[in-house]
C-alpha positions in Angstrom: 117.3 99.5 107.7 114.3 99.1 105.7 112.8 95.9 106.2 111.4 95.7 102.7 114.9 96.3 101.1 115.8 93.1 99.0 112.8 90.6 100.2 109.9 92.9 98.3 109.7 89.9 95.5 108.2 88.6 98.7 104.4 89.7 98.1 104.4 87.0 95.9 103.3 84.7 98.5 100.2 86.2 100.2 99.1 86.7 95.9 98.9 83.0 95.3 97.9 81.8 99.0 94.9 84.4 98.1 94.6 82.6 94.7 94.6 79.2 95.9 92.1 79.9 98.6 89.0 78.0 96.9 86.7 79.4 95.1 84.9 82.9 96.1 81.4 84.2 95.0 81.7 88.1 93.8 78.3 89.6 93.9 77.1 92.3 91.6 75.0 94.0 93.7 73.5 96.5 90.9 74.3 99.3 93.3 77.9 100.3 95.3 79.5 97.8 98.2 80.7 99.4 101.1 82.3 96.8 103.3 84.6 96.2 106.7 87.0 93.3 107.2 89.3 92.5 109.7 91.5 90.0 111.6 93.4 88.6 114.2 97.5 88.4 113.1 97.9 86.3 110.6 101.1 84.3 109.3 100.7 84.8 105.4 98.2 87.8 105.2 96.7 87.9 101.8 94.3 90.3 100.2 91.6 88.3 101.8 92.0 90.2 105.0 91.1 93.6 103.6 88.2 92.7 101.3 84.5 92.3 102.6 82.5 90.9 99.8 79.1 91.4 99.8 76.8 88.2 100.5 73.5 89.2 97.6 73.2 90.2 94.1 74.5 88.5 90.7 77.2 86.1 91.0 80.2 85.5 89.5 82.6 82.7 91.0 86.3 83.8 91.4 87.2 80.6 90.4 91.1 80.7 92.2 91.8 76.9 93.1 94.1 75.3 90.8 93.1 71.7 90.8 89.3 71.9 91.4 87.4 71.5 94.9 86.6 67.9 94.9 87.6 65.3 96.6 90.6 65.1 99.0 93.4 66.1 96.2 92.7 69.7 96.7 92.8 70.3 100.7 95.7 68.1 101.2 97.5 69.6 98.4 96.7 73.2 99.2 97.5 72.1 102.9 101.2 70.9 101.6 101.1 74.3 99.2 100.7 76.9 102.0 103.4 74.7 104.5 105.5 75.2 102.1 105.1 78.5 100.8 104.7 79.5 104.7 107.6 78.2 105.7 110.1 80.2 103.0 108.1 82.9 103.5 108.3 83.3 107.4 112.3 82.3 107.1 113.4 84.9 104.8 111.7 87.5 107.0 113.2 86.4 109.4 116.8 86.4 108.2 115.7 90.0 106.2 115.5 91.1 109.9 118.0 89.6 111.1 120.1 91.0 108.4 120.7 87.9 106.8 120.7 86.9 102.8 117.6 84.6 102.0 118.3 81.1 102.0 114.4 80.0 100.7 115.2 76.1 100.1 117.5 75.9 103.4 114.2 77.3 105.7 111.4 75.7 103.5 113.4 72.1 104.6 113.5 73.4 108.3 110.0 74.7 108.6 107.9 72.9 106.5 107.5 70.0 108.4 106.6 72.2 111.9 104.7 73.9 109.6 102.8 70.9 108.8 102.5 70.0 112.1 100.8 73.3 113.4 98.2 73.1 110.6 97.5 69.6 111.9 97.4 70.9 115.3 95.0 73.3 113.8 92.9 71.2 112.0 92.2 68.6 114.6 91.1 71.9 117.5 88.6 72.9 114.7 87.1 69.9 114.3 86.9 69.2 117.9 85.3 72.4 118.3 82.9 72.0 116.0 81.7 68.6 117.0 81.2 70.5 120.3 79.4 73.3 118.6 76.9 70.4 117.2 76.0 68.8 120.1 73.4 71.6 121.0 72.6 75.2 120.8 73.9 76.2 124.1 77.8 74.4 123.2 77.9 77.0 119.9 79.1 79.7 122.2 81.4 77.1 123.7 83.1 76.8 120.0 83.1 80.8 119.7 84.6 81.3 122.3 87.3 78.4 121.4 87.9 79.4 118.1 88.4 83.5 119.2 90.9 82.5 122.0 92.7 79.6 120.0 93.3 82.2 117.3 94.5 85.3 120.2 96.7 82.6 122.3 98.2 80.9 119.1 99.0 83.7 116.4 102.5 84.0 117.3 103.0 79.8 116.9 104.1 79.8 113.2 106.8 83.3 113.8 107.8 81.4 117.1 108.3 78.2 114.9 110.8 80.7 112.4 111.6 82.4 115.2 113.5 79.8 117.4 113.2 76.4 115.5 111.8 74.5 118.2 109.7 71.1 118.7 105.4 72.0 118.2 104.9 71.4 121.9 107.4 73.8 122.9 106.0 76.7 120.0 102.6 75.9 122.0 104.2 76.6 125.0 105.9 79.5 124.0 103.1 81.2 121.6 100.6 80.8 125.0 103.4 82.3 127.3 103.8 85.3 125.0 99.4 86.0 124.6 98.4 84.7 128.1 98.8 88.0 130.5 97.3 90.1 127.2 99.4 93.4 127.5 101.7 94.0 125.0 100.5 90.7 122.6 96.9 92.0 123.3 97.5 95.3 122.6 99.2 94.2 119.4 96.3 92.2 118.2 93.7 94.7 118.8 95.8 97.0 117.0 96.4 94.9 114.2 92.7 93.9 114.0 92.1 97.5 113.7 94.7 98.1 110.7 93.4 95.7 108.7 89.6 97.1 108.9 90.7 100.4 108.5 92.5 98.5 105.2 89.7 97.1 104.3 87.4 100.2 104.0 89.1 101.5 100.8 90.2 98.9 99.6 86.5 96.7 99.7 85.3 100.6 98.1 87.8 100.2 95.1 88.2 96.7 94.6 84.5 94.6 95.3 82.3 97.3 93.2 84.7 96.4 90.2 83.1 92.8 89.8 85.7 89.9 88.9 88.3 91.9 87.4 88.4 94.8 90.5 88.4 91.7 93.1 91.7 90.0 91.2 93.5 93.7 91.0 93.4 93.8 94.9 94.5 90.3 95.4 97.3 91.8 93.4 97.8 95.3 94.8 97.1 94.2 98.7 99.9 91.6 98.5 102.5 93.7 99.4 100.7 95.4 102.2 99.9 92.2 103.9 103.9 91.6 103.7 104.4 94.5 105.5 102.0 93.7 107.9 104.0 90.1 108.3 107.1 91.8 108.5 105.4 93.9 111.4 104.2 91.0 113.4 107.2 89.2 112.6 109.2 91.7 114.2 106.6 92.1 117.2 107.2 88.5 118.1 111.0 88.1 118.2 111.0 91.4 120.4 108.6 89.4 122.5 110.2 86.7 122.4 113.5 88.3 123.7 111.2 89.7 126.7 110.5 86.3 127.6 114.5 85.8 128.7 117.4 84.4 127.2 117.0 81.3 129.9 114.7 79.8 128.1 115.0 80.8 124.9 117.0 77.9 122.6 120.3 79.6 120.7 
């Protein structure tokens, strides 16, 4: 079975996640970019992940958020946005591998409110961690450190979420169970980490010396390929999942 078969309309999703990402400077540098990107498993991977944009030279603002960047309309509507988005998105993955028919509205009103709750969960570690970063140079390394192992021991939580429909505490649980003796879920990061720099070479070549215009094509043309590379982890977490044992895993 091909994974992509019926569910490629898909890549729609990491395109305007990408898009409604804020606001981006793209430097002209006057010369050629040559860039590497990379990162950790990600739920909704968008074009983002394999661009490196470069940090001096002319600028000219991708302007991608649709309702401005001030005040608190924005985040808490893009927050809403990606829940929702995330939530059909990861669903119809997982029925595609399940070799189910999408059912989009049936999974965005299971989902979206775990959804919502992991972000939160999110949101509230950062901000923690920051605070803790702030407090004096040596506690920066302290938040470095959190904010690299929070992202290892948690980038299963939203699949597990689709996964197995359970309660946050429990996707916690079960995201940390999967990541915390590294092997397999290690292994899989590393490599994924690696697949998306190797990406991102090419792609950061093409795409970032084009200005504006080249930058927006490879929101567009990368879309699919961070599908596939959802599709991939999505399928790498299930499997893990079923390694865990059917004892404790909820039917």
């Amino acid at each position: 079975m091909n994974a992509l078969d019926g569910i490629r309309w898909l890549a729609v999703v990491p395109f305007v996640l990408a898009l409604w990402s804020g606001n981006r400077p793209v430097h002209d540098t006057g010369g050629v970019h040559l860039g590497l990107s990379g990162s950790l498993p990600y739920p909704v991977t968008g074009g983002w992940s394999f661009l490196d944009l470069p940090s001096t030279g002319v600028t000219e603002t991708l302007t991608t958020d649709p309702v401005g960047s001030t005040g608190l309309l924005a985040p808490l509507l893009g927050v809403l946005v990606t829940a929702v988005l995330a939530a059909g998105y990861l669903g119809t993955i997982h029925r595609r591998l399940a070799g189910e028919q999408p059912q989009v509205l049936t999974d965005v009103r299971r989902y979206t409110v775990s959804v919502l709750g992991f972000q939160l969960f999110v949101f509230i570690s950062v901000i923690v961690l920051v605070l803790i970063g702030a407090l004096s140079a040596p506690f920066v390394l302290v938040t470095f450190v959190g904010l690299i192992g929070g992202g290892y021991f948690f980038y299963p939580a939203l699949f597990v979420i689709v996964a197995e429909d359970r309660d946050l505490l429990s996707v916690l649980q079960r995201s940390y169970a999967i990541t915390r003796s590294g092997g397999a879920a290690f292994s899989y990061a590393v490599r994924y980490l690696i697949a998306t720099a190797l990406v991102s070479i090419p792609a950061t070549a093409v795409f970032v010396n084009l200005g504006y215009p080249g930058t927006l094509a490879g929101l567009i043309l990368l879309a699919p390929v961070g599908l596939v590379f959802d599709i991939t982890t999505m399928a790498f977490i299930e499997d893990a999942l079923d390694d865990l044992g059917p004892e404790v895993r909820r039917t």
